[in-house]
N, C-alpha and C positions, 0 to 999 in steps of 0.2 A: 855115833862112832864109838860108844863103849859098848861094853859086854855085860850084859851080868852076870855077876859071879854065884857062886852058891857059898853057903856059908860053912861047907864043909871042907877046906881048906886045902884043896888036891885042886885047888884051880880050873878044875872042870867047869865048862859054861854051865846055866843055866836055866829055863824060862817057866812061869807057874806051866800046872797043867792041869784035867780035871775042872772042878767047877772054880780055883784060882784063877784059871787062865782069862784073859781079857778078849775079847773078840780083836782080828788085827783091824786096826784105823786105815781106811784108803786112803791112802797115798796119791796125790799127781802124778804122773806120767814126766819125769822132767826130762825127755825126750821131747815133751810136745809145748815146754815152755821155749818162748821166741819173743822178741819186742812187737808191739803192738797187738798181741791177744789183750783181751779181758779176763780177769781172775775175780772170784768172788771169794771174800775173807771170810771167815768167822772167827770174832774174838771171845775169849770167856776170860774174866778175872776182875779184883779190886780195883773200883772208881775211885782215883786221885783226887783227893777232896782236900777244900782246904782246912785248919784245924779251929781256927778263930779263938778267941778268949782274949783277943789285944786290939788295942785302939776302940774299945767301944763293944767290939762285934762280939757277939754269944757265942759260946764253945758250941762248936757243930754238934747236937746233937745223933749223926750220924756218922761220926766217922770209925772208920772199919769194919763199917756194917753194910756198904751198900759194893754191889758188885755189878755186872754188865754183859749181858748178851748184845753184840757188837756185830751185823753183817756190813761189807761195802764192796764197791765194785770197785776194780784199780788195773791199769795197763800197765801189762809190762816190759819194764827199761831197760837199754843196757848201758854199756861204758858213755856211748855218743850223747844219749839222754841227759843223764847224770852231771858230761861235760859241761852241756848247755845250760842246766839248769845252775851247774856250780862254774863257772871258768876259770876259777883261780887255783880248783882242783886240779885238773889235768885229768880228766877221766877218770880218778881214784889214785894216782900215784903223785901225790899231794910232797912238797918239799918237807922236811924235818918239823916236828910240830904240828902240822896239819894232816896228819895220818887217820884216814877211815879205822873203823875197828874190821873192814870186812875187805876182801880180795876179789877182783871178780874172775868168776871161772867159766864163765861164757855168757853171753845175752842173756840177762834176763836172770839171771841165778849169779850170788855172791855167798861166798862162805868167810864164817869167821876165823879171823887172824890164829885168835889159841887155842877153838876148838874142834875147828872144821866142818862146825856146824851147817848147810847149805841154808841160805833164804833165799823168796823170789821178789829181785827190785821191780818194784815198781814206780808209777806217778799217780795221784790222788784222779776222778774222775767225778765229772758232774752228776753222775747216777745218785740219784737218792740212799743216802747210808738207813739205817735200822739200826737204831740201839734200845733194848728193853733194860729199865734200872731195874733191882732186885733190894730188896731190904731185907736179910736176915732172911734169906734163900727164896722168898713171896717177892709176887708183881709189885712196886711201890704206889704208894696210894698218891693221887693228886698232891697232898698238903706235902709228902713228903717229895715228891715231883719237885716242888717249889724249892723244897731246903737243896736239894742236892741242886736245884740250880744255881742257889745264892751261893754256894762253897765250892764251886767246879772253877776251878782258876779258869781265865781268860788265857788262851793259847792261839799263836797264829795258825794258819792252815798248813802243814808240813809240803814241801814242795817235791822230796822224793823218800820214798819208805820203802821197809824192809820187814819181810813178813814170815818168820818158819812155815817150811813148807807143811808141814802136820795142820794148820791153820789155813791152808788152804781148797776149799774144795771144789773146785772146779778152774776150766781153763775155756775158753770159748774164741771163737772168730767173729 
């Protein structure tokens, strides 16, 4: 929902062109998002590790060095979902204090509160996830397989998520 500007101060838009410009990313159809399709995610970015050097444990030798190629399959939800899964919510319009940071603006799609960002909600799915770890941009090797397991915090399994849509590539029946 922003623009970019140029840096030539007449406020005119702007976009690279030439060999700058970026190829455009496809986009979902969100037309064709509804509760109960299937979406397949791709995530890319830094694995939350933990940093250790206390109570014993050895300073992670890997932290801020390991990243994540991330695929999973997930259904998508809307307000009645959501409800169920939270009841004390009310479908997202939660009393004082218990405020979503997101709105929903039809099945299956929410945007956020300050920037109007859209994502598409969904619920987690028994389909097999795919996640490749990455050490300093290269596949990680076994041994390091291991460390990034000892320092991955223990997390429960999220019961409903929220995904930018640019991260999503596909939508299926």
């Amino acid at each position: 929902m922003s623009l970019l500007r140029s840096n030539h101060g007449n406020g005119a838009d702007s976009l690279p062109s030439g060999r700058d410009a970026l190829p455009p990313k496809k986009m979902i159809n969100i037309e064709e998002v509804k509760p109960g399709r299937l979406a397949t995610v791709l995530l890319k970015g830094e694995h939350a590790m933990n940093k250790g050097g206390r109570k014993g444990v050895a300073v992670n030798p890997l932290l801020g060095r390991v990243t994540r190629d991330h695929r999973l399959v997930v259904t998508v939800a809307g307000p009645e979902t959501y409800a169920n899964i939270y009841p004390d919510r009310n479908g997202g319009e939660e009393p004082p204090g218990k405020s979503p940071w997101f709105v929903w603006v039809r099945d299956g799609l929410v945007a956020h509160k300050t920037t109007g960002e859209l994502y598409l909600a969904a619920v987690p799915t028994n389909a097999k996830r795919t996640t490749r770890y990455l050490v300093d941009g290269r596949d990680a090797t076994p041994e390091e397989l291991e460390t990034i397991r000892e320092y991955t915090p223990d997390k429960e399994a999220p019961q409903f998520l929220c995904f930018k849509l640019e991260n999503v590539s596909n939508l299926a029946d």
